[in-house]
Backbone as a ProteinNet text record, in pm:
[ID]
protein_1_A
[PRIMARY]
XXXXXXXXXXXXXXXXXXXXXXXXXXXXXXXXXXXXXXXXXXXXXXXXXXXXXXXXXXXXXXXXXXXXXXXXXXXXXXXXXXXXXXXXXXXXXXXXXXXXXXXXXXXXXXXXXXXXXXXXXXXXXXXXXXXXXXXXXXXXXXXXXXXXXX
[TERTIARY]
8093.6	8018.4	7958.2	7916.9	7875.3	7920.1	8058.7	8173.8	8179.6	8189.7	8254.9	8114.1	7982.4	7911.8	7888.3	7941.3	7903.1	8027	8154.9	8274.4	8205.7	8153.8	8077.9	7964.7	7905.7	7798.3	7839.7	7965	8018.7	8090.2	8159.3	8223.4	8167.8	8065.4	7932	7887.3	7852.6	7826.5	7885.8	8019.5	8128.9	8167.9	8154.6	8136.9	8060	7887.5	7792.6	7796.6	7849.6	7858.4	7889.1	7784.4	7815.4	7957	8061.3	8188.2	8251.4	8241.2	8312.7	8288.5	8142.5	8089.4	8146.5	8138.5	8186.2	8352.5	8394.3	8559	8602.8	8511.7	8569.8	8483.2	8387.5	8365.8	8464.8	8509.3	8619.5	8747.2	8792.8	8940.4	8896.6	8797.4	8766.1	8707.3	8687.5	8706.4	8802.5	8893.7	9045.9	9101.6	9119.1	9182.3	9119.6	9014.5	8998.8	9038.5	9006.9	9070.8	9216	9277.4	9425.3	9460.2	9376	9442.2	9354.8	9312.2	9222.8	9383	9424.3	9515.4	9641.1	9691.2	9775.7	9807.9	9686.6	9646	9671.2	9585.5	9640.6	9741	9820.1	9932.9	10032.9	10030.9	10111.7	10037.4	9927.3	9882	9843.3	9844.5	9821.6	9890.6	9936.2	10026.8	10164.6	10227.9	10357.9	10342.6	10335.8	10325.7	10309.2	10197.8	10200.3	10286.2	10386.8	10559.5	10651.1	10603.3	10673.9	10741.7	10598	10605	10686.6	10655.1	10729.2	10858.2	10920.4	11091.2	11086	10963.3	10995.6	11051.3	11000.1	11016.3	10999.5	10981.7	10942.2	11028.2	10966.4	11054.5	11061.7	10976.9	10943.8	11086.6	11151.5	11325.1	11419.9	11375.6	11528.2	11570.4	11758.8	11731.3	11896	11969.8	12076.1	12124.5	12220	12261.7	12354.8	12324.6	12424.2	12532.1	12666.9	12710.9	12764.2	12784.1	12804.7	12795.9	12768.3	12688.4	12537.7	12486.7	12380.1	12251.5	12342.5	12229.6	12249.8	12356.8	12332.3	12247.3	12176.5	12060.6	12030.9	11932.8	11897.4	11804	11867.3	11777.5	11716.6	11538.8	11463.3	11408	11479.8	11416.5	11338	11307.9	11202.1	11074.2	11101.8	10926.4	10915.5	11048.7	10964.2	10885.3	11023	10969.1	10804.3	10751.2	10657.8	10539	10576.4	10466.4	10443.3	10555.8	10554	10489.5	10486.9	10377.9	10277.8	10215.5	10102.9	10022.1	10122.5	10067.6	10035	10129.1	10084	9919.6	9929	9810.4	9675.6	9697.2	9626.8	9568.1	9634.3	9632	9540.7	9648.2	9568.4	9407.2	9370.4	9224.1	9155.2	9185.7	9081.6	9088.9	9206.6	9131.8	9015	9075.6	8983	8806	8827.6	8715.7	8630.1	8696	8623.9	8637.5	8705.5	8687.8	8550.8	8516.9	8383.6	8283.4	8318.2	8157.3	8150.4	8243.5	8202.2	8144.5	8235.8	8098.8	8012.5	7944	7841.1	7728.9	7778	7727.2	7682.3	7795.2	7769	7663.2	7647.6	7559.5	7382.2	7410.9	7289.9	7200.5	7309	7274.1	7252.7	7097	7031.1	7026	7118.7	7166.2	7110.6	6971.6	6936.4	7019.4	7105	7120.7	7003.3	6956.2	6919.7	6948.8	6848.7	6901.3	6894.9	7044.9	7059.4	6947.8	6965.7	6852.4	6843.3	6779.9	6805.9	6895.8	6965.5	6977.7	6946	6879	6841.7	6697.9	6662.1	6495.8	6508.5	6352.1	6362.6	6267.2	6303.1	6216.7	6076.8	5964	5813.8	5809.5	5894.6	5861.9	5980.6	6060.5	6144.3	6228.7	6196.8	6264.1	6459.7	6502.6	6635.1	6634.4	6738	6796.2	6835.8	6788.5	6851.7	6807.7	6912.3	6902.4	6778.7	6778	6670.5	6572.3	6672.8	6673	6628.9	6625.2	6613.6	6451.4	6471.7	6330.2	6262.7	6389	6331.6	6482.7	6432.5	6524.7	6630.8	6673.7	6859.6	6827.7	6745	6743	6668	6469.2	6423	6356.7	6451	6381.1	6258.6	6165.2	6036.8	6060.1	5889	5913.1	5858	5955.3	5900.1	5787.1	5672.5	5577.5	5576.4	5515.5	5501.2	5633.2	5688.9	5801.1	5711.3	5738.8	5681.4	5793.2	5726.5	5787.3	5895.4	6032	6099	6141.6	6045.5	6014.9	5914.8	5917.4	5815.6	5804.9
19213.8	19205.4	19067.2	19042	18842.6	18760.4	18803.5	18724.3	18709.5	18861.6	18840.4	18787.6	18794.6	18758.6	18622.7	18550.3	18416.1	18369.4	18411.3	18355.3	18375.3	18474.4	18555.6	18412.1	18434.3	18285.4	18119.2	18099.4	17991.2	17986.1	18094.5	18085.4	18051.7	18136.2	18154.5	17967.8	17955.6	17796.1	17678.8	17727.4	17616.2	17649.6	17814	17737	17744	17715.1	17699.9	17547.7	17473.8	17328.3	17275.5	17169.8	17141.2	17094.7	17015.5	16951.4	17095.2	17243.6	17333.3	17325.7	17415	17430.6	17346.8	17190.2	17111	17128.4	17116.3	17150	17260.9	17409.3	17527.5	17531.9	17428.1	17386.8	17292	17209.2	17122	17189	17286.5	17403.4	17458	17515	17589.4	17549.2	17432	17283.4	17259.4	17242.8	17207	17290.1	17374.9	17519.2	17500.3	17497.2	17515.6	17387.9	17262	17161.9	17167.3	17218.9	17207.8	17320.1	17417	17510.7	17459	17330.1	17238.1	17141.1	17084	16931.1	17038.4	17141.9	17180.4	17248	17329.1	17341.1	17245	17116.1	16985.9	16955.3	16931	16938.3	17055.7	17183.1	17265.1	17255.7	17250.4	17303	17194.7	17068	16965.8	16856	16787.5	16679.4	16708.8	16820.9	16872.2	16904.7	16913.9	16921.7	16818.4	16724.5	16579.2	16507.2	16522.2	16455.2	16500.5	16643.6	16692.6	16646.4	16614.1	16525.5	16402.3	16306.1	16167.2	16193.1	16298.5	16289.7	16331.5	16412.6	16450.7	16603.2	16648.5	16773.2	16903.6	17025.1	17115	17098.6	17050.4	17090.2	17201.9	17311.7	17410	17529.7	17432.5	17545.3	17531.8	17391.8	17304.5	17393.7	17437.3	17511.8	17490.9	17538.9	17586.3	17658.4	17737.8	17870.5	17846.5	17873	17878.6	18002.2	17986.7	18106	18164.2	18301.7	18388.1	18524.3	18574.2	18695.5	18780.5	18864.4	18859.7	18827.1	18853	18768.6	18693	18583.2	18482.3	18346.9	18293.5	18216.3	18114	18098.5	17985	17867.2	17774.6	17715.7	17603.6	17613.3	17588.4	17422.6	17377.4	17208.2	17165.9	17203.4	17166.1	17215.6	17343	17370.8	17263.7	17226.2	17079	16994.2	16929.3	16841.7	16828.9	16980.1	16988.7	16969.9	17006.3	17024.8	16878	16790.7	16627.9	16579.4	16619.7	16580.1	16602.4	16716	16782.6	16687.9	16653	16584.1	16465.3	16408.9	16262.3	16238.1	16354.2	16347.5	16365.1	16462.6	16482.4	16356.7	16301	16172.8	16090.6	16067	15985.4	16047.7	16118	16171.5	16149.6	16196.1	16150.3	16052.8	15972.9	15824.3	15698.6	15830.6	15741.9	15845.1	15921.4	16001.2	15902.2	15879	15839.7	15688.2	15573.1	15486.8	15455.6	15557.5	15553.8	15545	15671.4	15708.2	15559.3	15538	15379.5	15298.4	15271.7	15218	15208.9	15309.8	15399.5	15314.4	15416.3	15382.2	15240	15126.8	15026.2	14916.2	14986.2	14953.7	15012.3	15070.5	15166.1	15179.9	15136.6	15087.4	14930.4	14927.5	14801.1	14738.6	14707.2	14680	14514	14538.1	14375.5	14326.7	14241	14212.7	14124	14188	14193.2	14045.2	13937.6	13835.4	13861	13756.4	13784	13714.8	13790.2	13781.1	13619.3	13544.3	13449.1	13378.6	13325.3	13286.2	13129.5	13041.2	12931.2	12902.8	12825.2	12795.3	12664.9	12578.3	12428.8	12410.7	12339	12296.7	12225	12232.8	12237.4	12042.7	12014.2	11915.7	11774.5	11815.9	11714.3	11768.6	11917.9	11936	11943.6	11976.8	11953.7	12128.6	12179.2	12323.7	12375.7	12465.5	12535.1	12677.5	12779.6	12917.9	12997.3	13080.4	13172.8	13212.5	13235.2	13303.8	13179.5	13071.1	12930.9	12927.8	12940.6	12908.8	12799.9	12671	12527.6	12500.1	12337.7	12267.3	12209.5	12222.5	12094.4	11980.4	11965.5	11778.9	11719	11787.4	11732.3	11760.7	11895.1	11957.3	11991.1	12031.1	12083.2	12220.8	12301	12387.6	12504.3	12540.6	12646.9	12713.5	12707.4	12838.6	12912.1	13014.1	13107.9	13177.5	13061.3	13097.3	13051.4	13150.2	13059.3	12960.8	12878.5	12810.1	12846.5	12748.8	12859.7	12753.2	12662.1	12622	12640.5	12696.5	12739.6	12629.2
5656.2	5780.3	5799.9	5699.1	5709	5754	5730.1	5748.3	5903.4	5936.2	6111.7	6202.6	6128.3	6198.6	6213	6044.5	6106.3	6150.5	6197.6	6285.8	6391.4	6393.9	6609.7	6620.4	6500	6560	6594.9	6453.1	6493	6621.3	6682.6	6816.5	6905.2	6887.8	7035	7010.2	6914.8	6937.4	6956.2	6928.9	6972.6	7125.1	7216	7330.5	7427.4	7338.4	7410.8	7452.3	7373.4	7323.2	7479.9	7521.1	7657.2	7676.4	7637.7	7691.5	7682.3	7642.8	7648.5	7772.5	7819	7926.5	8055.5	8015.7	8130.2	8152.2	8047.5	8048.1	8152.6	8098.1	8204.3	8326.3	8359.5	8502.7	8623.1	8539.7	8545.8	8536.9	8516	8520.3	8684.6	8665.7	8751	8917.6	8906.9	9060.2	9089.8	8911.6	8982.9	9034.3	9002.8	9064.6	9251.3	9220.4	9396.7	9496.8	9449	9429.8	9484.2	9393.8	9417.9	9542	9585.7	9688.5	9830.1	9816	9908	9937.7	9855.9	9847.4	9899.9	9867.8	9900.1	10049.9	10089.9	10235.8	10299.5	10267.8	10342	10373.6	10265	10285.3	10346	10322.5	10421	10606.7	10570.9	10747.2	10835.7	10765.7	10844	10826.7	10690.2	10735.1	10716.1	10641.4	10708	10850.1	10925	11062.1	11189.4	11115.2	11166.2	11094.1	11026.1	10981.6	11069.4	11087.4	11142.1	11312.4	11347.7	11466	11495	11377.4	11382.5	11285	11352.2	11279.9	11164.7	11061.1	10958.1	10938.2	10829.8	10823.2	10689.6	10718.9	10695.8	10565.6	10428.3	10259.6	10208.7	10239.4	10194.8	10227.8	10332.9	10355.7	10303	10251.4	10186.3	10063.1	10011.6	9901.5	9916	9819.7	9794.9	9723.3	9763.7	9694.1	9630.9	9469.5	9371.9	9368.9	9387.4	9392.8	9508.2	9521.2	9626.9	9654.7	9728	9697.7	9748.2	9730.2	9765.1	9635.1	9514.5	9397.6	9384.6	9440.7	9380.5	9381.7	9261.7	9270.9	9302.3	9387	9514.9	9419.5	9444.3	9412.1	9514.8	9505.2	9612.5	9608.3	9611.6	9590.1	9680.9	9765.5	9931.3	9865	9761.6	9713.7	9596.4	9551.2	9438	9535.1	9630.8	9698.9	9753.5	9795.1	9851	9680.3	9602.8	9486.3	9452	9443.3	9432.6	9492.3	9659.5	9747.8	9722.6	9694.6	9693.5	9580.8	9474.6	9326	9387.7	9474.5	9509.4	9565.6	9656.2	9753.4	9685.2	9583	9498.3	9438.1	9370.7	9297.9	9373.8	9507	9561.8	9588.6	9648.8	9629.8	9527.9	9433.1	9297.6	9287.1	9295.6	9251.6	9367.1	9490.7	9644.5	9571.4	9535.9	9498.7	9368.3	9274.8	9167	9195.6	9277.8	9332.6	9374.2	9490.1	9540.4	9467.1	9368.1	9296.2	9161.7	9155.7	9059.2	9130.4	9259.1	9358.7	9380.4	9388.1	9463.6	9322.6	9198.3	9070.5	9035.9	9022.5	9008	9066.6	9213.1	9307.3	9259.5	9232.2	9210.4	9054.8	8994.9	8833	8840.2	8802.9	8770.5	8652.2	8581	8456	8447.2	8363.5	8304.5	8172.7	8151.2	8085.1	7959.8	7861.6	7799.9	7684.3	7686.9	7597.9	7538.3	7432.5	7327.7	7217.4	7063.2	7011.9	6978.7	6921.9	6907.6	6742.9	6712.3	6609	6524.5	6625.2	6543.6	6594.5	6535.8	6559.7	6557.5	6582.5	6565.1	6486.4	6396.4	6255.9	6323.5	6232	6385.1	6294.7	6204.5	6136.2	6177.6	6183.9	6243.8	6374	6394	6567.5	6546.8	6471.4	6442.7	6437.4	6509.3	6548.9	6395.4	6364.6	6214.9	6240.1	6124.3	6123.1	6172.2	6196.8	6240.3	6087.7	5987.9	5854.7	5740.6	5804.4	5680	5680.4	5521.3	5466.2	5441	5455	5414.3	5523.2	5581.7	5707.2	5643.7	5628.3	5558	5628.9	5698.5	5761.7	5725.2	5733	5657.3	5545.9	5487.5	5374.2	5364.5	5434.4	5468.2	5451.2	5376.9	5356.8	5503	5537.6	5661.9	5628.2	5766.5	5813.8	5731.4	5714.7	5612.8	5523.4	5516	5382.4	5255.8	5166.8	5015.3	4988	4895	4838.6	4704.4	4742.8	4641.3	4534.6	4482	4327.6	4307.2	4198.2	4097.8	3933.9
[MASK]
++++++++++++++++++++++++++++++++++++++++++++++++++++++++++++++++++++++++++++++++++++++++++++++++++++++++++++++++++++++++++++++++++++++++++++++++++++++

């Protein structure tokens, strides 16, 4: 019984775990998502193609065979799913285009100087390490460094 309880607890916590959570929020947009991009595409710009000389993919097909079983195959519904992917595509990326926009604009990002790494010796003024305890130019012993002969 220990056993199945701590699999039941480890489960429950692997998908309480927010990126689960966000993941099957994100399934579940796309899904609606996609019967949004695809509408578009059947009820409004197949139709305005339709106008300027295009036309209806969803009829295109050919029949393998002869007969009354024999099997059709429907390439006007690829055609149309290719579309649908394109349009798609294109949306999210006009979608997440924006919101970097939007973002980048809106994020006040100070760049933050960097820390420093050299100092100027207070005795002869010559640029040395941040970390030097005595100057290499004029051998003076730094500010509260001890002295390192004894």
């Amino acid at each position: 019984m220990s056993k199945e309880k701590g699999f039941l607890a480890e489960f429950k916590k692997f998908i309480m775990r927010g990126n689960v959570m966000d993941m099957a929020v994100g399934v579940i947009v796309g899904g609606a998502f996609t019967s949004i991009v695809t509408s578009l595409n059947q009820d409004i710009l197949t139709p305005l193609l339709g106008i300027f000389g295009g036309m209806d993919f969803s009829s295109l097909h050919v029949v393998l065979g002869s007969g009354e079983n024999a099997p059709v195959l429907n390439y006007g519904n690829f055609i149309t799913a290719v579309i649908n992917f394109l349009i798609s595509a294109l949306v999210i990326f006009l979608l997440i285009k924006g919101i970097n926009a939007i973002s980048e604009k809106f994020s006040h990002k100070k760049e933050e100087p960097a820390a420093p790494v050299t100092k100027k010796c207070p005795f002869c003024k010559s640029e040395i390490a941040i970390d030097a305890t005595r100057c290499p130019h004029c051998t003076s012993l730094l500010e509260g460094e001890t002295s390192d002969l004894k």
